[in-house]
C-alpha positions as CSV (number, residue, x, y, z in Angstrom):
1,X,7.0,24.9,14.8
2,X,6.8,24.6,18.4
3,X,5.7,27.6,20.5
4,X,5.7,28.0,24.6
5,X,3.7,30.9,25.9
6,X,4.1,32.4,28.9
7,X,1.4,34.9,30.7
8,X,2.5,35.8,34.4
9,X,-0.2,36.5,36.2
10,X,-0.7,38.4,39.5
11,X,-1.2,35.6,41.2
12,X,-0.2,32.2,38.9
13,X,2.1,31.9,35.6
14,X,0.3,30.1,33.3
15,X,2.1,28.3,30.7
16,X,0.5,26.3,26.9
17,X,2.5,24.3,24.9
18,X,1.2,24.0,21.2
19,X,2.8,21.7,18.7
20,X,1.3,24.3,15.3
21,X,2.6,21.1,13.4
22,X,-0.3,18.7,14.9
23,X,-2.7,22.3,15.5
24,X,-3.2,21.3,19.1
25,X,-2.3,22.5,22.7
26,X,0.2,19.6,24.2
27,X,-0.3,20.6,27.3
28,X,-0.6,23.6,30.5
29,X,0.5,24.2,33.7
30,X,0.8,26.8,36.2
31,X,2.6,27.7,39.6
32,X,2.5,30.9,41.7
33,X,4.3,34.0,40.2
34,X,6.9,34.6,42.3
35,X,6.9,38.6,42.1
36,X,8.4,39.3,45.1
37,X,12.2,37.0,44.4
38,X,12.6,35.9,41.0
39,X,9.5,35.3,38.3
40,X,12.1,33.4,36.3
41,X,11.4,31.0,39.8
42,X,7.5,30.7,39.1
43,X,8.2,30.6,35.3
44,X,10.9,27.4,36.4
45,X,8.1,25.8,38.4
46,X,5.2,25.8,35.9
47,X,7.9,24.7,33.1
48,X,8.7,21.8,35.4
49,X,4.9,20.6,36.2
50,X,4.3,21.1,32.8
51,X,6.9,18.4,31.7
52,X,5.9,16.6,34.1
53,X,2.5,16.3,32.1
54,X,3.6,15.8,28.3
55,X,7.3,15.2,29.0
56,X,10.3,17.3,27.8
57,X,8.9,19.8,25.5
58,X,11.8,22.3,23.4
59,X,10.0,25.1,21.6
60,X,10.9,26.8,19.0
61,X,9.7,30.4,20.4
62,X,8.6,32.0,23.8
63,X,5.7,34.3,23.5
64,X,4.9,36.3,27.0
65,X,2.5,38.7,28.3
66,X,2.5,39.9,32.4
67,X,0.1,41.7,35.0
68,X,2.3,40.6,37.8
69,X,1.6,42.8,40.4
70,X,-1.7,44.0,39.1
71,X,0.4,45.3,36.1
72,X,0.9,49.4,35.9
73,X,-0.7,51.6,38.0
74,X,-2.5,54.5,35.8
75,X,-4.2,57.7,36.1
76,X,-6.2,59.4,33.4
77,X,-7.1,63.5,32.9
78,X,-9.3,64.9,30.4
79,X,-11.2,68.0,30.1
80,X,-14.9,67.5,30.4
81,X,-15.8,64.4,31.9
82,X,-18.2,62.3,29.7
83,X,-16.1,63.4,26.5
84,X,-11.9,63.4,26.7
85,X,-11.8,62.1,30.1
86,X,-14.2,59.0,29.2
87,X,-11.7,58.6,25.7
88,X,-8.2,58.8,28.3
89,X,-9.8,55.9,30.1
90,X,-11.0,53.8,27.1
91,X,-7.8,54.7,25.6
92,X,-5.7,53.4,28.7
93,X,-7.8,50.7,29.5
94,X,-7.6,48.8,26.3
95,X,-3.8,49.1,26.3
96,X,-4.1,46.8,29.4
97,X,-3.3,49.9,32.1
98,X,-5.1,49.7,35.7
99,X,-6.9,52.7,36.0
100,X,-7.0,53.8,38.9
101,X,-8.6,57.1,38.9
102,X,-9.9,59.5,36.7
103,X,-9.6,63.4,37.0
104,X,-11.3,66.1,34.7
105,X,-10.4,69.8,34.1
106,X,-7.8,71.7,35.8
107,X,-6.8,69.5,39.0
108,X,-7.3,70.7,42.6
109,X,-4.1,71.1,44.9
110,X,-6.5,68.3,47.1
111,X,-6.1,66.0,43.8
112,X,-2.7,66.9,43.4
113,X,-2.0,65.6,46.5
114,X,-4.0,62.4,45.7
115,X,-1.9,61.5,42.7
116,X,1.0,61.7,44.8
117,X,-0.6,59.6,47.0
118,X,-1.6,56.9,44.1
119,X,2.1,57.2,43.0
120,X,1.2,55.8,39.3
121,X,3.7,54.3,36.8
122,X,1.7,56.2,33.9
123,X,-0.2,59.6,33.7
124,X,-2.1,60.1,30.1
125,X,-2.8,63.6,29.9
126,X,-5.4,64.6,27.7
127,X,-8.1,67.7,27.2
128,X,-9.3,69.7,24.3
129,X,-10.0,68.6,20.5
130,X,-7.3,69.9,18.2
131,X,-7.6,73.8,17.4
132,X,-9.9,74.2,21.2
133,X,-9.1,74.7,24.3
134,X,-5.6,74.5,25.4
135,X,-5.4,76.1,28.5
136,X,-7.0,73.4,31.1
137,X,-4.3,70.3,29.4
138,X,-1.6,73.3,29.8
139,X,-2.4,74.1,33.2
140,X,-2.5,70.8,34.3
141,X,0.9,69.8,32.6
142,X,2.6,72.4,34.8
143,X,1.0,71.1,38.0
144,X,2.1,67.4,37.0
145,X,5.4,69.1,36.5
146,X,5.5,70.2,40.1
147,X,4.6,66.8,41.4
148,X,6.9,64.3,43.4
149,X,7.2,61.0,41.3
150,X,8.7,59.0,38.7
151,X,5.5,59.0,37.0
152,X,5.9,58.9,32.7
153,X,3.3,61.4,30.8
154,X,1.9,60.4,28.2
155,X,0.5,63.7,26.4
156,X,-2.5,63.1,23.8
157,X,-4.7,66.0,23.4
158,X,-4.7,69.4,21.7
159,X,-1.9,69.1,19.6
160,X,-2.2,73.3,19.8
161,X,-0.9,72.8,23.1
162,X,1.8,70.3,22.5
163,X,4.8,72.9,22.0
164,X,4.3,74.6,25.6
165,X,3.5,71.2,27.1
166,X,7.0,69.7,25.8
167,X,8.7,73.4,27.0
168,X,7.3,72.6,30.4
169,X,7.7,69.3,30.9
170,X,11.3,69.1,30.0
171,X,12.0,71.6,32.1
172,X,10.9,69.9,34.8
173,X,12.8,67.2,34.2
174,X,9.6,64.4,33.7
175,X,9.6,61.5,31.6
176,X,7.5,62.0,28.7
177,X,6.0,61.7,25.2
178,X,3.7,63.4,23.2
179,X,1.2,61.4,20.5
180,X,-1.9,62.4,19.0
181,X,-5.2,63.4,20.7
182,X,-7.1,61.1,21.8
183,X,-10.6,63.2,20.4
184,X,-9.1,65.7,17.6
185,X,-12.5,66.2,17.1
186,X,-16.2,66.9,18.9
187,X,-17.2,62.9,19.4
188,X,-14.7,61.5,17.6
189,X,-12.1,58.3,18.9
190,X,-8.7,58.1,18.1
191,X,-7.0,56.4,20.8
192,X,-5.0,54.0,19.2
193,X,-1.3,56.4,18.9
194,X,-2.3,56.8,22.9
195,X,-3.2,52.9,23.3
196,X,0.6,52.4,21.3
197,X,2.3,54.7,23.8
198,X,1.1,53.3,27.0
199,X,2.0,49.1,25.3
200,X,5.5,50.7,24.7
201,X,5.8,52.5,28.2
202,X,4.5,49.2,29.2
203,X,6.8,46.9,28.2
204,X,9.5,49.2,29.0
205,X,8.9,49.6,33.6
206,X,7.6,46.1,33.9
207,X,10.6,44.5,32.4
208,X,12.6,46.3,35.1
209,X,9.9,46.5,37.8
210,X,8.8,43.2,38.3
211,X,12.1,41.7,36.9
212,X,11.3,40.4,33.7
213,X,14.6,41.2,32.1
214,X,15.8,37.6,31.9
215,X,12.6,36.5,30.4
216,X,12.6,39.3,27.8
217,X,15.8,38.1,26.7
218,X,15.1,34.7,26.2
219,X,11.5,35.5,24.9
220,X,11.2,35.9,20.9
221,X,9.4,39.4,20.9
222,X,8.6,41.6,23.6
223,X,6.1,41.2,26.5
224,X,3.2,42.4,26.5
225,X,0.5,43.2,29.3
226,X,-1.9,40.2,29.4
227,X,-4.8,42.1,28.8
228,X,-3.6,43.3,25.7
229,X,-3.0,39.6,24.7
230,X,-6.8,38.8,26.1
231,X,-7.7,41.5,23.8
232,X,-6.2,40.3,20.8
233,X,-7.5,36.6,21.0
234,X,-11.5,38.0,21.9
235,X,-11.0,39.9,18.6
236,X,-9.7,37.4,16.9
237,X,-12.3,34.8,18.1
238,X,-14.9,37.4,17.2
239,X,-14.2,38.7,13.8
240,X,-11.9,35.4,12.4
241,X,-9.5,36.0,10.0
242,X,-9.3,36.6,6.2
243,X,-9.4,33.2,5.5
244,X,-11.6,31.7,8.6
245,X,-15.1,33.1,9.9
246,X,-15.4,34.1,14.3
247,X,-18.1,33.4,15.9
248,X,-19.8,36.8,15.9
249,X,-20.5,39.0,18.9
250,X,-18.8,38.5,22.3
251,X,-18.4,39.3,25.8
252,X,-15.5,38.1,28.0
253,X,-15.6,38.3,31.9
254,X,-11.9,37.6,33.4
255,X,-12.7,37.3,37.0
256,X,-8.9,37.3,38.9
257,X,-7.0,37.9,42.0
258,X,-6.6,41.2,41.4
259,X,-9.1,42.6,38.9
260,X,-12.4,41.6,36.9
261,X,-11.7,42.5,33.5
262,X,-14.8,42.7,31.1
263,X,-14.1,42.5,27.2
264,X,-17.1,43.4,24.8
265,X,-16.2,42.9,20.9
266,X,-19.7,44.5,19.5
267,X,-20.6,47.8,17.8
268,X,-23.5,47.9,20.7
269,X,-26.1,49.7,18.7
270,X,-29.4,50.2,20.2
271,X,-31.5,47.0,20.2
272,X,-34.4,48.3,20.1
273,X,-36.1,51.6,17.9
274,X,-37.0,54.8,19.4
275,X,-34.0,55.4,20.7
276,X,-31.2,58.6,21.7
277,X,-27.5,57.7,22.0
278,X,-25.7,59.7,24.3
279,X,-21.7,60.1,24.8
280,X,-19.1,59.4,22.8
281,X,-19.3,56.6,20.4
282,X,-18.0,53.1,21.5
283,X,-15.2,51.3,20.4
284,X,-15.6,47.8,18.9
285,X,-12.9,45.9,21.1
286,X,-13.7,47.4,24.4
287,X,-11.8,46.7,27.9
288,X,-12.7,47.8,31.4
289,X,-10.9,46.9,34.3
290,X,-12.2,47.1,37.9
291,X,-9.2,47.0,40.7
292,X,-12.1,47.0,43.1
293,X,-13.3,43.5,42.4
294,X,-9.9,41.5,42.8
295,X,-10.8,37.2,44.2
296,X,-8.1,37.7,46.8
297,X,-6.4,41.2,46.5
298,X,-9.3,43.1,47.0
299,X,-11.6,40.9,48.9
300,X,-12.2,43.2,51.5
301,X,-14.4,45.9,48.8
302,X,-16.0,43.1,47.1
303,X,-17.7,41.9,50.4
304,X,-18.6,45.3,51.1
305,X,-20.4,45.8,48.0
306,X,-22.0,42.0,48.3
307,X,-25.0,40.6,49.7
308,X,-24.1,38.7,52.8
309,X,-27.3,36.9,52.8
310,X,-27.0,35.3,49.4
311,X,-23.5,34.6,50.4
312,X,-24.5,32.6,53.4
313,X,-27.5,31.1,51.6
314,X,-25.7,29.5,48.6
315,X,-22.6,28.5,50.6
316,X,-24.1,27.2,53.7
317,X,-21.9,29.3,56.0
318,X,-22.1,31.6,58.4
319,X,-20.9,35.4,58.8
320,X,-18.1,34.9,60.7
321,X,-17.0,31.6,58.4
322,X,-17.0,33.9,54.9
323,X,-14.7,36.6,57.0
324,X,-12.4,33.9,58.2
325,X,-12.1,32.3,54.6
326,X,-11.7,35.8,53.0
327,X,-9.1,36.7,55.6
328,X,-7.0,33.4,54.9
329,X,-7.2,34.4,51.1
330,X,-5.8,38.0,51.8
331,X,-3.2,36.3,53.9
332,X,-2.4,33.6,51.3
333,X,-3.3,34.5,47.5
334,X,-2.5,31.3,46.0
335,X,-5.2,29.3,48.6
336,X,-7.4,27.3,46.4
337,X,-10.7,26.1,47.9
338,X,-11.2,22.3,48.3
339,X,-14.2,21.0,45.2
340,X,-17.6,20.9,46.9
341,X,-16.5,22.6,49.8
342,X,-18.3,25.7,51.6
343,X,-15.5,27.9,50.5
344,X,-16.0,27.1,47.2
345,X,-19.2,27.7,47.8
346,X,-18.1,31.5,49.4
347,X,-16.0,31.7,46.0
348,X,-18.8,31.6,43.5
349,X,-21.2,33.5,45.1
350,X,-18.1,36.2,45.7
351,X,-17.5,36.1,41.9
352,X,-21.2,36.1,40.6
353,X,-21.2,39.3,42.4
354,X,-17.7,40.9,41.1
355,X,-19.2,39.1,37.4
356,X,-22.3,41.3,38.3
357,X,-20.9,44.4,38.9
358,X,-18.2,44.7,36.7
359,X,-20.4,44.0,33.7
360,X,-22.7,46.7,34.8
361,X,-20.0,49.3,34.4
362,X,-18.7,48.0,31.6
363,X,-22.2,48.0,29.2
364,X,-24.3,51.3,28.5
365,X,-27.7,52.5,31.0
366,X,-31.2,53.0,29.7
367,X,-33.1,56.1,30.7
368,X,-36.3,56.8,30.4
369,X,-37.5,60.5,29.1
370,X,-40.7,61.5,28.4
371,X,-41.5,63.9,25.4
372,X,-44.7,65.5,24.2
373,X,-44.9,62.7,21.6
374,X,-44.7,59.9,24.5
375,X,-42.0,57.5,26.2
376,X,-38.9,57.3,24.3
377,X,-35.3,56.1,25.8
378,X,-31.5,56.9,26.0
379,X,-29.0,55.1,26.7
380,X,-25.4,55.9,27.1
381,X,-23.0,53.2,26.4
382,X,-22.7,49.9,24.7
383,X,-26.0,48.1,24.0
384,X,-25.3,44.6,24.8
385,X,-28.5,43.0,25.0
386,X,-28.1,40.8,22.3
387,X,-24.9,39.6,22.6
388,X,-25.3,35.6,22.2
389,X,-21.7,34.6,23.5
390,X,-20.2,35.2,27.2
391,X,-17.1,33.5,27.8
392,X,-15.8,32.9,31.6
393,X,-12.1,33.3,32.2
394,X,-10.3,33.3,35.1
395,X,-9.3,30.3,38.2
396,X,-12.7,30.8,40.2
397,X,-14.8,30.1,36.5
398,X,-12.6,27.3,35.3
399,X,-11.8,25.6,38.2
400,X,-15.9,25.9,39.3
401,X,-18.1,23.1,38.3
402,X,-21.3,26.0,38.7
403,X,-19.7,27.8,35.6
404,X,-23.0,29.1,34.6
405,X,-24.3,30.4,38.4
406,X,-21.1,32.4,38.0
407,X,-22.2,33.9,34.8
408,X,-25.3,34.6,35.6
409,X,-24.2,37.7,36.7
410,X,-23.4,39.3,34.0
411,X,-27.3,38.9,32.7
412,X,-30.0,41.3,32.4
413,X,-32.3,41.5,35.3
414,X,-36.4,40.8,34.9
415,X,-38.5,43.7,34.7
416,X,-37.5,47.5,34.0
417,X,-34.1,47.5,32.5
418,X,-31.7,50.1,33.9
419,X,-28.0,48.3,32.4
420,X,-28.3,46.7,28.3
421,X,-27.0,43.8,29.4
422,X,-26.9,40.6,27.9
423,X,-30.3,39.3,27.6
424,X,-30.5,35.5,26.9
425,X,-26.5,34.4,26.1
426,X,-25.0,31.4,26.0
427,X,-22.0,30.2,28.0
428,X,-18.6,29.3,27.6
429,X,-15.8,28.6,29.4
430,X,-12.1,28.9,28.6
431,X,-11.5,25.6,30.5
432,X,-7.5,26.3,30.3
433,X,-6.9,30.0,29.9
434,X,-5.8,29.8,26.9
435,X,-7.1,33.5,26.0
436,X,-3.9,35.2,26.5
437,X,-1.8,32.4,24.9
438,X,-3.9,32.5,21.6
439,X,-3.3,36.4,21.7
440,X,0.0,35.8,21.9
441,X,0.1,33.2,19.3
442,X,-1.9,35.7,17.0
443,X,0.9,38.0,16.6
444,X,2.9,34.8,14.7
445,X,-0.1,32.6,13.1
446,X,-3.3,33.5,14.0
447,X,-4.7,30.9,11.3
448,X,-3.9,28.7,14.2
449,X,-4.4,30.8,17.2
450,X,-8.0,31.3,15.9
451,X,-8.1,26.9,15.0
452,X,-7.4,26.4,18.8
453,X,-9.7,28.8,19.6
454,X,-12.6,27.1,18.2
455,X,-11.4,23.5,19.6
456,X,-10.5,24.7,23.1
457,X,-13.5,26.7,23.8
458,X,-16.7,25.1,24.8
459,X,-20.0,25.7,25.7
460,X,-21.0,24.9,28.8
């Protein structure tokens, strides 16, 4: 059996030929996603520098994932913020959604106006365990109602509420479905039936949007969004299958044009004794996905929350040379910077930064509280201090030689620690982005997804 899979990303579409036969990867390419016309044009162009590698390759199936375009745009609403609103988020994050903002109890005419502004693909609606309260998710489902858009609801919360929110909604004539709550009960996940929902809403406005229809027919089951398919193979790579042992523990940072995407496949249980948890409990496979810390789409926030004197330190350059190479980036997302070159140079120190950041959202925060029986901690979040894998992903990492300096970022600090991040990890690179692909190929034979896995990923 011979499989060709297919991710289009926001910037390149990536393509891997495996030969399941022979267990191995034949070969990859990739060539600019051509959004904007045709992406059966970029998919055309990376099939063609790909046989220009290994030759005429026929496959037996097509397996694809997209985030053209930065994928779906996405708000979540929940009740209280550190409980439902935190579980919409998780919940929409791991189904490979951009988040882009976050609202809690009854919305504001000012954030009504804001949504409108965002103009998202997706709104999950949640608020209220099952049998609580039902008048915040009820009141907010009327204001949604009201709202210009061709946003699809997604409602998954207090299943009391359900009947009224359906009456409402279809009155109003907005798209939408109804699935179980995301936290039936006080501190207690469910977010898979939401996570379901959003990966069916998915697959259904990108095919149209970004004009994936042509590809869906000649693919052999439907897209899915590529974080989803990163999800899948971290999982996969972590836990093994049935048969075949993972390697434990992970983190994965996906540093691209658009987004930095952290994946953490750990339980994240306090490292250390003497310890309170706070928040809701975390979920094993965990996404989060920051639109703010983008290589080229989003250059312009990631300099502002960077240090321009490590910038110009590392890469040599000056002020004024960083804002001229980020402005040619902005202007031309598919610029690559030359090997050993200052902009190179302007790349890495840009993405230790967005590695930096995003990993310190991502993993829990210590706090320190004193008692009458001395210092004890919290921490809220995922514990990730001992996590002894961190796998790089994404064009600055694997195209860098200083793989490592990149990494770096997502490591606790010296001294008093504030983020339970990683304390002393090893690092591996995913050399040709094969993440997605073996997510993809998990879904037919992840025996062998999980066998290329362990011979494509190396240490570094």
């Amino acid at each position: 059996m011979k499989y060709l899979t297919a991710d289009f990303g926001s910037t390149y579409t990536k393509l891997t030929a495996i030969d399941s036969k022979r267990a191995n990867i034949v070969g990859t390419a990739s060539a600019f996603t051509t959004v904007d016309t045709d992406v059966m044009e970029g998919f055309r162009n990376a099939k063609g520098l790909l046989e220009e590698k290994i030759g005429t390759f026929t496959y037996d199936q097509l397996l694809c994932c997209s985030s053209a375009a930065g994928g779906l745009k996405m708000i979540a609403m929940g009740l209280v913020p550190d409980l439902t609103a935190k579980a919409a988020h998780t919940a929409a994050a791991s189904a490979g959604a951009k988040v882009i903002r976050t609202f809690s109890f009854e919305i504001s005419m000012a954030e009504q106006a804001e949504i409108e502004l965002i103009n998202p693909d997706l709104i999950l609606l949640c608020g209220g365990t099952d049998g609580g309260n039902k008048e915040v998710i009820i009141s907010n489902a009327r204001k949604l109602s009201g709202l210009k858009g061709s946003f699809t609801i997604v409602v998954a919360g207090n299943k009391s509420a359900a009947d009224e929110i359906a009456t409402l909604l279809s009155a109003s004539g907005k798209e939408f479905v109804i699935t179980e709550n995301v936290m039936p009960q006080f501190n207690c996940l469910n977010i898979e039936p939401a996570r379901q929902e959003i990966t069916k809403l998915f697959i259904e406005r990108i095919i149209d949007a970004k004009g994936l229809s042509k590809i869906q027919e000649m693919a052999s089951s439907e897209v899915i969004p590529t974080p989803r398919a990163v999800m899948n193979g971290c999982e996969l790579f972590s836990r093994g299958t049935k048969r075949s042992k993972g390697i434990g523990d992970l983190m994965a940072i996906d540093i691209g044009g658009a987004t930095t995407d952290v994946y953490s496949m750990s339980h994240g249980t306090p490292s250390i004794s003497n310890v309170l948890v706070k928040g809701l409990p975390e979920p094993f496979a965990k996404r989060s996905v920051e639109g703010d810390l983008g290589m080229r789409y989003n250059l312009d926030s990631l300099i502002d929350a960077s240090n321009m004197e490590f910038i110009t330190s590392y890469s040599g350059s000056s002020t004024a040379e960083i804002k001229k190479w980020v402005e040619a980036c902005q202007s031309s997302p598919h610029l690559l910077a030359k090997e050993g070159s200052k902009e190179q140079k302007i790349e890495e120190a840009l993405a230790r930064r967005a590695a930096q950041i995003a990993t310190e959202r991502h993993c829990g925060q210590w706090e320190s509280v004193y008692t009458p029986f001395g210092q004890t901690f919290t921490l809220t979040g995922k514990d990730l201090s001992d996590i002894s894998n961190v796998i790089g992903l994404g064009g600055v990492i694997t195209n860098s030689s200083h793989g490592p300096f990149i990494l770096d970022g997502v490591k606790a600090e010296s001294g008093p620690r504030k983020y339970a991040k990683p304390k002393n990890p090893r690092y591996l690179v995913d050399r040709r982005y094969i993440f997605a692909s073996m997510g993809l190929l998990a879904q037919v034979d992840e025996e062998l997804a999980l066998t290329l896995l362990k011979k494509e990923i190396h240490a570094q």
